[in-house]
C-alpha positions, 0 to 999 in steps of 0.5 A, spaced: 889 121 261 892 128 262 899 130 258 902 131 264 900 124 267 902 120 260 908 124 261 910 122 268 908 115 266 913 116 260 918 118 264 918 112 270 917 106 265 924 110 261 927 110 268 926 102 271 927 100 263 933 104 263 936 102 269 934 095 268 939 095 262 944 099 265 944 093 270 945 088 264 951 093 261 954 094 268 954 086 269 957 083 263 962 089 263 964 087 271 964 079 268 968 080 262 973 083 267 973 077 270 975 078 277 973 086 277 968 088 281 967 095 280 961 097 276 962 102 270 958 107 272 961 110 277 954 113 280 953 106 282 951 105 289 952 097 289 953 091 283 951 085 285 952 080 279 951 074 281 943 077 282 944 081 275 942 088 279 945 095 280 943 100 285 943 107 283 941 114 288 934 116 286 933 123 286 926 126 286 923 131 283 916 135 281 912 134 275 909 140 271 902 139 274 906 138 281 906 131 282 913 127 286 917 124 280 923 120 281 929 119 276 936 117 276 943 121 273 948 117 270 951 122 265 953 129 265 955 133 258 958 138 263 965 135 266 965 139 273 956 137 273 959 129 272 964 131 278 960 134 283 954 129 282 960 123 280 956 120 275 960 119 268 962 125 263 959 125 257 962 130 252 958 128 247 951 129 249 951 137 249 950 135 241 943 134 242 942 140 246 936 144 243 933 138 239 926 134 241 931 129 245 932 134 251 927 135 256 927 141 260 927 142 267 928 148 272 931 147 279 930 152 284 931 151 292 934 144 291 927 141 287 928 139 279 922 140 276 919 136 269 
């Protein structure tokens, strides 16, 4: 299997994986408020917790090899990005700018690009 195919495989497997438990924390946080249904993620589309699903908008992208990719934004380490894409503000993770942990990407003309 070729790099940038492991790589877009990677990435999908992370994103249903971390989907499914952004469900589980966006469940228990709505049931332990007891009657609140608000999902804790405020890019969230829609909470079911009676079915322990969470629906988040999909973005889609383009792979290094220019394949379609998909992937989901829950957090912005920037206040005014987290605004404008009304996805959580998470000041702490421009700590791991330039580390292994980030993976860079362009985006020209309205297209991400992995």
């Amino acid at each position: 299997m070729k790099r940038s195919t492991k790589r877009s495989l990677g990435f999908a497997f992370l994103a249903v994986g971390l989907v499914g438990a952004l469900a589980g924390i966006a469940t228990v946080n709505v049931r332990a408020a007891g009657t609140v249904t608000r999902p804790t993620l405020k890019s969230a589309i829609s909470l079911d917790a009676t079915n322990e699903t969470i629906t988040l908008p999909l973005h889609k992208g383009v792979t290094a090899a220019g394949k379609t990719t998909w992937f989901v934004v829950i957090d912005s380490s920037s206040k005014a990005d987290a605004t404008s894409r009304g996805v959580n503000f998470a000041p702490r993770l421009a700590n791991v700018l330039g580390t292994k942990a980030v993976q860079k990407v362009s985006i020209s003309g309205g297209v991400t690009r992995f």
